[in-house]
DODOZA-265982 format. One record per residue (C-alpha): residue in three letters; chain; x, y, z. Coordinates in steps of 0.05 Angstrom, whole numbers, plus 5000, padded with zeros to 4 digits. Layout:
N
ROVEX   residu   chaine   east   north     up
ROVEX      ALA        A      X       Y      Z
...
***
This chain:
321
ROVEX   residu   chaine   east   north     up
ROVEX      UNK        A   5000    5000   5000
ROVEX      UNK        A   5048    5048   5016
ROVEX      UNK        A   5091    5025   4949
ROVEX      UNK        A   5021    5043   4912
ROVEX      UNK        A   5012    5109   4948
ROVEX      UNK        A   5090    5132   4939
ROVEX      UNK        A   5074    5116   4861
ROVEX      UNK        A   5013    5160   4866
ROVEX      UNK        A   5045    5219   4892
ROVEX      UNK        A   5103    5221   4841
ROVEX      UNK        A   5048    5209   4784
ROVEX      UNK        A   5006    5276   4815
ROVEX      UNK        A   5075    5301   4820
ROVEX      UNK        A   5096    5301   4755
ROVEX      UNK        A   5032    5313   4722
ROVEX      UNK        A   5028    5385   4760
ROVEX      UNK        A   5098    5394   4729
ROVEX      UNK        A   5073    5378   4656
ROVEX      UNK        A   5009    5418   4672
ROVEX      UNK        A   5048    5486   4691
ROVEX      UNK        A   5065    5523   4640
ROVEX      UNK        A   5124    5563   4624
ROVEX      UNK        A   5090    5624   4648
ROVEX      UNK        A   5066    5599   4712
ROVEX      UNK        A   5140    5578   4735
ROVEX      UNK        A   5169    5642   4712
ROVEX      UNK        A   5114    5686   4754
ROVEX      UNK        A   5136    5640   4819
ROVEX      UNK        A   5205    5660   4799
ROVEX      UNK        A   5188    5741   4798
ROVEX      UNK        A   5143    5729   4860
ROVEX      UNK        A   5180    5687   4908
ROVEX      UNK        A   5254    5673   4874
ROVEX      UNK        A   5298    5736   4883
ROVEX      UNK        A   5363    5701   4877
ROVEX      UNK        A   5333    5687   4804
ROVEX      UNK        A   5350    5758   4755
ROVEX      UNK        A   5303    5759   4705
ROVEX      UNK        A   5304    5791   4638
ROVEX      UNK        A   5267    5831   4599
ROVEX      UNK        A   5271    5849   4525
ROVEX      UNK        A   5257    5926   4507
ROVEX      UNK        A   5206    5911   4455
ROVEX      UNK        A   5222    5850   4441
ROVEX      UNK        A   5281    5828   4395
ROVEX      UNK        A   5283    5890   4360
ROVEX      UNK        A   5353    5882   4332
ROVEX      UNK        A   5331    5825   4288
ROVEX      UNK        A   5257    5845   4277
ROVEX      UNK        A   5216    5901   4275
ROVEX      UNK        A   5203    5928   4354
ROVEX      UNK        A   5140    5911   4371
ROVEX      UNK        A   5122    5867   4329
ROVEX      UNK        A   5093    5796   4337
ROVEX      UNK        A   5171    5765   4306
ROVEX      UNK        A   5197    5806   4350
ROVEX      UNK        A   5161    5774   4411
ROVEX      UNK        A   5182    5702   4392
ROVEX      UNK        A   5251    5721   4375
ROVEX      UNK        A   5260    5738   4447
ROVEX      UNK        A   5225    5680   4472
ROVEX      UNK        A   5276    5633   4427
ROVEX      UNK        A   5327    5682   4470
ROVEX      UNK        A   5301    5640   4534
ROVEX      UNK        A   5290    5714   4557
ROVEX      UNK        A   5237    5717   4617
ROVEX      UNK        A   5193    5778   4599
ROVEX      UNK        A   5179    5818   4546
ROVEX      UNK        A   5162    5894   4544
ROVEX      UNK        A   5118    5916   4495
ROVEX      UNK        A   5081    5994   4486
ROVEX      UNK        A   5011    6010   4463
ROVEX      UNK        A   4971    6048   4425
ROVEX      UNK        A   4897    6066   4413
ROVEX      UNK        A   4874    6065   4342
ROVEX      UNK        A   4810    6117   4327
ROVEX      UNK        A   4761    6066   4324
ROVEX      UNK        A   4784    6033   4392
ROVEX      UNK        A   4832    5982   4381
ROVEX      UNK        A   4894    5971   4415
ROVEX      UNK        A   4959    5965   4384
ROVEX      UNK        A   5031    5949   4392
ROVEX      UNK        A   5072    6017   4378
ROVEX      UNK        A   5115    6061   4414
ROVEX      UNK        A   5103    6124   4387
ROVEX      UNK        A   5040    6164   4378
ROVEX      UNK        A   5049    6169   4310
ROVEX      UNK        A   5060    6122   4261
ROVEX      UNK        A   5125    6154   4212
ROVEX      UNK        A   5181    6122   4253
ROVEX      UNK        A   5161    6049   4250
ROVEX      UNK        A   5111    6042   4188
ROVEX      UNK        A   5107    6067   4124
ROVEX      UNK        A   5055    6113   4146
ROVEX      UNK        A   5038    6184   4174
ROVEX      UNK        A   5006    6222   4219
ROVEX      UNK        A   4976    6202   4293
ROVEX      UNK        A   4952    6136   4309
ROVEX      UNK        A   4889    6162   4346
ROVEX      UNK        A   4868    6194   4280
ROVEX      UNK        A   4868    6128   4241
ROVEX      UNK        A   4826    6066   4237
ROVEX      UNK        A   4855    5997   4250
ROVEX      UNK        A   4841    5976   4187
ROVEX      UNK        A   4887    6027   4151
ROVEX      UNK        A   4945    6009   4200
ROVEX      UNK        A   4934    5937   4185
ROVEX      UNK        A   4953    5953   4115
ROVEX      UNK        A   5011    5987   4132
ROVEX      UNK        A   5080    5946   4137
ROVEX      UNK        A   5129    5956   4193
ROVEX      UNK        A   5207    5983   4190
ROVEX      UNK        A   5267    5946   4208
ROVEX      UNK        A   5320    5977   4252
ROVEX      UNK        A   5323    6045   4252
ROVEX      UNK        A   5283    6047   4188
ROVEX      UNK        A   5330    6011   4148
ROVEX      UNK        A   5279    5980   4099
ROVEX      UNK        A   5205    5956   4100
ROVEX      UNK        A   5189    5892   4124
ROVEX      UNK        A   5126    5847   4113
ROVEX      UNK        A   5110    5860   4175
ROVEX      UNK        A   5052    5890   4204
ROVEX      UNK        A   5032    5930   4265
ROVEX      UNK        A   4996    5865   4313
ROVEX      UNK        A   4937    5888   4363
ROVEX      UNK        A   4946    5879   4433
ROVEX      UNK        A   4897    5813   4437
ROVEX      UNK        A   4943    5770   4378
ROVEX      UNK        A   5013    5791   4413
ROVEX      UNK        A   4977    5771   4484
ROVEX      UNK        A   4950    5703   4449
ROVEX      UNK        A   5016    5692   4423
ROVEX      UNK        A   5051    5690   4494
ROVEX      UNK        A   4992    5660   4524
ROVEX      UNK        A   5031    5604   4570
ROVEX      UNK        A   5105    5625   4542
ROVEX      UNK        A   5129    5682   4571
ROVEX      UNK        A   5122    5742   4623
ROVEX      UNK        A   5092    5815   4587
ROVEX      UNK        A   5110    5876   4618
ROVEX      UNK        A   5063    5931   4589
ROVEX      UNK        A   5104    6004   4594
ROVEX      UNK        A   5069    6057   4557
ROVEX      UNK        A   4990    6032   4562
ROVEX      UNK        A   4972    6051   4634
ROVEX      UNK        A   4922    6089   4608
ROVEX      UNK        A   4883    6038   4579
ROVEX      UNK        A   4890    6000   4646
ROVEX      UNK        A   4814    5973   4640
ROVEX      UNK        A   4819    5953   4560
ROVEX      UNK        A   4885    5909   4579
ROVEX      UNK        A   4857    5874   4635
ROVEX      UNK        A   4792    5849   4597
ROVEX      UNK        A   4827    5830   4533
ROVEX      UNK        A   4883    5784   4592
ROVEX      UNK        A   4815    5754   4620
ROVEX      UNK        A   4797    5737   4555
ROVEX      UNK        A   4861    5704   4528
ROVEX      UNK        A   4872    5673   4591
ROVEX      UNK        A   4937    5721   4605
ROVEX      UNK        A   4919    5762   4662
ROVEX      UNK        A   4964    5727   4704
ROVEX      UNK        A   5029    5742   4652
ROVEX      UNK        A   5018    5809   4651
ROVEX      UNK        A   5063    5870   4695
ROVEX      UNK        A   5025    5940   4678
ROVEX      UNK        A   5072    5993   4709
ROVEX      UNK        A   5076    6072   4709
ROVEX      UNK        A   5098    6142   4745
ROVEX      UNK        A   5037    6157   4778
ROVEX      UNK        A   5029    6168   4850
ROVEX      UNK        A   4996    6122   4898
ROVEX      UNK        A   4940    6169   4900
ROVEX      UNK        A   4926    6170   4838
ROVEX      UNK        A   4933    6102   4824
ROVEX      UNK        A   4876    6094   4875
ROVEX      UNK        A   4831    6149   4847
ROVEX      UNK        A   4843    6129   4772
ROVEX      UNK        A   4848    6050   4770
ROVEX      UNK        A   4825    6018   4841
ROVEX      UNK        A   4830    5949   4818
ROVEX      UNK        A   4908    5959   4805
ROVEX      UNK        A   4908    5982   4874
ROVEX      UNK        A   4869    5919   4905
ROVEX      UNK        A   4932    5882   4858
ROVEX      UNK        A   4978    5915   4906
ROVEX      UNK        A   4948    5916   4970
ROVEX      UNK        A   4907    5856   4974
ROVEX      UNK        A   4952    5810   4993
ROVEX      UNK        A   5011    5862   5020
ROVEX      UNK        A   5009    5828   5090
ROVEX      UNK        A   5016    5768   5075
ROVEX      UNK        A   5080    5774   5008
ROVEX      UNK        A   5113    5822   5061
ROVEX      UNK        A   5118    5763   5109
ROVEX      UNK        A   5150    5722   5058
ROVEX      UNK        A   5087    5672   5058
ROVEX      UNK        A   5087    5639   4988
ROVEX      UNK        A   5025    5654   4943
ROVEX      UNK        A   5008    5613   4890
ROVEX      UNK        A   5002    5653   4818
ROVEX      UNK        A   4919    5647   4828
ROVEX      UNK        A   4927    5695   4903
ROVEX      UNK        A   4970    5752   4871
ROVEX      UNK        A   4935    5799   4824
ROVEX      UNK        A   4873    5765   4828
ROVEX      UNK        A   4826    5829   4822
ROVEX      UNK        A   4875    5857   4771
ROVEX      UNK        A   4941    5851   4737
ROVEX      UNK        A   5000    5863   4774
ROVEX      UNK        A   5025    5932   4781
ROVEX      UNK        A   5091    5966   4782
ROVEX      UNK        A   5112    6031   4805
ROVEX      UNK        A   5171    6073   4759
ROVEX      UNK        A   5215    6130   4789
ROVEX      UNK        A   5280    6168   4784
ROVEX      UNK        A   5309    6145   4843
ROVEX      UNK        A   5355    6206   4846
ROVEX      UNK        A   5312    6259   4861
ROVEX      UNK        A   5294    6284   4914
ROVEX      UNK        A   5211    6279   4906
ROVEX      UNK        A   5226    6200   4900
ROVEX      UNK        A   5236    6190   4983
ROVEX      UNK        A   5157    6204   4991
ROVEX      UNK        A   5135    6167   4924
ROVEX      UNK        A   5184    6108   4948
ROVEX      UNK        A   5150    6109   5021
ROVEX      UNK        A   5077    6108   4999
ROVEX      UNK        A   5080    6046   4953
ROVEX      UNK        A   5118    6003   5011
ROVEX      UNK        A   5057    6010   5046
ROVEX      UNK        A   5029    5959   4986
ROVEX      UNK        A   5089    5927   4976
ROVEX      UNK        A   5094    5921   4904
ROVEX      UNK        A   5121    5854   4864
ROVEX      UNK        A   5179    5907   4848
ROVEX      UNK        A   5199    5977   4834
ROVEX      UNK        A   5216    6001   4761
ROVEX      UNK        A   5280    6056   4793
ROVEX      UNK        A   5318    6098   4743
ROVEX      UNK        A   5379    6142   4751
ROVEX      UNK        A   5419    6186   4712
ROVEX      UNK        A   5474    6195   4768
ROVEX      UNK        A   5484    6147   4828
ROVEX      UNK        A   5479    6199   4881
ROVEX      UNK        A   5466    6198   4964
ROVEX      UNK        A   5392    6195   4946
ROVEX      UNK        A   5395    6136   4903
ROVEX      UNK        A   5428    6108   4944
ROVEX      UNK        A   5385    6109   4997
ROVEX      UNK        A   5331    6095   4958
ROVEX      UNK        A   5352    6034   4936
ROVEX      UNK        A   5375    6005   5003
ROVEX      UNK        A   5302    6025   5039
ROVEX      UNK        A   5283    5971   4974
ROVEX      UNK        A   5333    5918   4989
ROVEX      UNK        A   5310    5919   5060
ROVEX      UNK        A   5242    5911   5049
ROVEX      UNK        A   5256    5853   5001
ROVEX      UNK        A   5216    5882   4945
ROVEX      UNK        A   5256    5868   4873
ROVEX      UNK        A   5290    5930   4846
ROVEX      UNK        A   5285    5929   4758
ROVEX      UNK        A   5340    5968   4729
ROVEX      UNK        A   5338    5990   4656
ROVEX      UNK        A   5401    5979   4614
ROVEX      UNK        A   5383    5998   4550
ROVEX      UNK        A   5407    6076   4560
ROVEX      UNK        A   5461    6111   4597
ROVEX      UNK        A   5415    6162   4623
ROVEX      UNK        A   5363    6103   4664
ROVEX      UNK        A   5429    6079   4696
ROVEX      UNK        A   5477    6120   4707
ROVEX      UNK        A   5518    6099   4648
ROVEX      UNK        A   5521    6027   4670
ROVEX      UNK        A   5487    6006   4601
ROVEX      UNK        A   5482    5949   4557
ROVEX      UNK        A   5540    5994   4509
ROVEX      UNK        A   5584    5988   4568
ROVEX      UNK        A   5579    5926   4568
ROVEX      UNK        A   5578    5897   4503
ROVEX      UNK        A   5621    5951   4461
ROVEX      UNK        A   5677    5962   4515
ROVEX      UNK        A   5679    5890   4536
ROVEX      UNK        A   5652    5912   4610
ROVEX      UNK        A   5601    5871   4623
ROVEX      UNK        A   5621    5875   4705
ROVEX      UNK        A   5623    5949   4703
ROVEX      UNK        A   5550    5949   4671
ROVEX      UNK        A   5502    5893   4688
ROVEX      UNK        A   5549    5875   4747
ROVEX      UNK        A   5543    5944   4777
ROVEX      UNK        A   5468    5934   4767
ROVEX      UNK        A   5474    5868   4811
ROVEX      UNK        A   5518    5894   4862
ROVEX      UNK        A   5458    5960   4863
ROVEX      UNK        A   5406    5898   4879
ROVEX      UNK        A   5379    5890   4803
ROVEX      UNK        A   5337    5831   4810
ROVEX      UNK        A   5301    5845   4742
ROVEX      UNK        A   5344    5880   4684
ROVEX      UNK        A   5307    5908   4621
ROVEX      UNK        A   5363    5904   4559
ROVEX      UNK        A   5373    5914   4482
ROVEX      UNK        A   5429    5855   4492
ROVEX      UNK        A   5392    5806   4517
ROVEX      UNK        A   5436    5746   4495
ROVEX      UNK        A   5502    5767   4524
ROVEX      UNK        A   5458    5780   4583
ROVEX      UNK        A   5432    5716   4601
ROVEX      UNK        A   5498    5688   4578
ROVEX      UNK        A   5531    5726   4637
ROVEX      UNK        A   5483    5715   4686
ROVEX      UNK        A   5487    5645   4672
ROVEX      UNK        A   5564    5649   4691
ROVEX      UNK        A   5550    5679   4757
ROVEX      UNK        A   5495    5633   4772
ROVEX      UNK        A   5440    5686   4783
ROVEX      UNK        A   5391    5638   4736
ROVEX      UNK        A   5370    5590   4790
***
């Protein structure tokens, strides 16, 4: 009997392991795993593939990369898009403001490569097929699209990605509260229990909203009171950029480490990080003086345009496990 009931617990065993997805294991990671650095693509694989496009998505997800970042836009009949910029000259061979076309006239438009090389055959993907396409894959970290807050949580209930998603921006606490309460009830509803370490499963955290994240420039001086409001919700993590690593960074970043809640770090520009960028360390062969600083800083998350050589040297100083 007991032979029978051993077998029957490595069966359920291994059949919850098939049944989790790669999703699921990587939001345990970003919830409950610090030692583990994830990474996240700025707009996906853009150096191969148009940014934010749906190749460029599952370029980065061949990378192994953890999370993907990825910016919206709202077309004038309602439909939301993957692009950067409000207007559509930069990445597409059209003009003018997205808000003043349809989605149909986007669709028919084709996408740029790098830097607006060339066209592609690409075209600009709506929010619901790039969501459907990561559906169970990867992490999506949704940067400029706090506005549509309430559009981007019903289309992740209805592709099943709601748990996938981080939605993250520079507003205050207050108005967080005031604009989108549900992002707050993300935050706060289980603050108690994630600041005593207890471990939730995916299904307790952000279950009356997506997941929320709070961005600031660490090295001001109006950052000590943004910084002390949202510890009172205890965020999954704090989005902190810097363009010089001063006393007040500093600080900042310590008041984080000692409340345990992850610190991302952007090193896709000198400016976010104090010049300890993705340049640094690719170009001048310094990857310890650029995503190493990071680390040392408390970087549990790092957003990169080098995402390769990244996980490559994490790898080497075993911050992947």
């Amino acid at each position: 009997m007991k032979k029978i009931c051993l077998m029957l617990l490595l069966c359920l065993t291994a059949w919850n392991a098939v049944a989790q997805s790669r999703s699921d294991i990587l939001r345990e990671q970003l919830l409950h795993n610090q030692k583990y650095v994830l990474v996240v693509a700025h707009r996906g694989d853009w150096r191969n593939h148009p940014e934010n496009s749906l190749p460029a998505i599952e370029g980065c997800i061949e990378q192994g990369v953890d999370m993907v970042e990825i910016d919206l836009q709202r077309t004038r009949d309602g439909v939301l898009i993957l692009m950067h910029d409000a207007t559509l000259d930069r990445t597409t061979n059209g003009h003018g403001r997205v808000d003043e076309h349809t989605f149909q006239e986007i669709a028919d438009l084709r996408l740029k490569a790098m830097h607006g090389a060339c066209l592609t055959r690409n075209h600009v993907p709506t929010l619901q097929e790039a969501l459907e396409l990561c559906r169970g894959r990867v992490l999506i970290n949704i940067d400029k699209g706090y506005q549509y807050y309430d559009e981007v949580l019903a289309l992740a209930e209805k592709t099943g990605t709601q748990g996938q998603i981080v939605i993250k921006s520079g507003v205050s606490l207050q108005q967080l509260s005031q604009e989108h309460p549900t992002a707050l009830d993300a935050l706060v509803l289980n603050a108690p229990r994630i600041a005593r370490g207890d471990q939730l499963s995916a299904a307790e955290v952000g279950d009356r909203g997506l997941l929320y994240m709070p961005v600031v420039s660490i090295d001001r001086p109006e950052s000590v009171d943004f910084i002390t409001a949202f510890m009172k919700a205890h965020p999954v993590a704090v989005e902190c950029n810097m363009s010089e690593f001063n006393e007040t960074a500093r600080q900042n970043l310590e008041r984080l480490r000692e409340a345990g809640i992850r610190i991302w770090m952007n090193s896709i520009w000198g400016s976010l990080c104090a010049d300890h960028d993705d340049d640094r360390a690719v170009e001048l062969y310094q990857p310890g003086e650029s995503w190493g600083w990071l680390l040392e800083q408390g970087a549990s998350i790092i957003q990169s345009d080098r995402c390769l050589p990244l996980l490559q040297y994490l790898g080497q100083r075993g911050s992947r496990k």
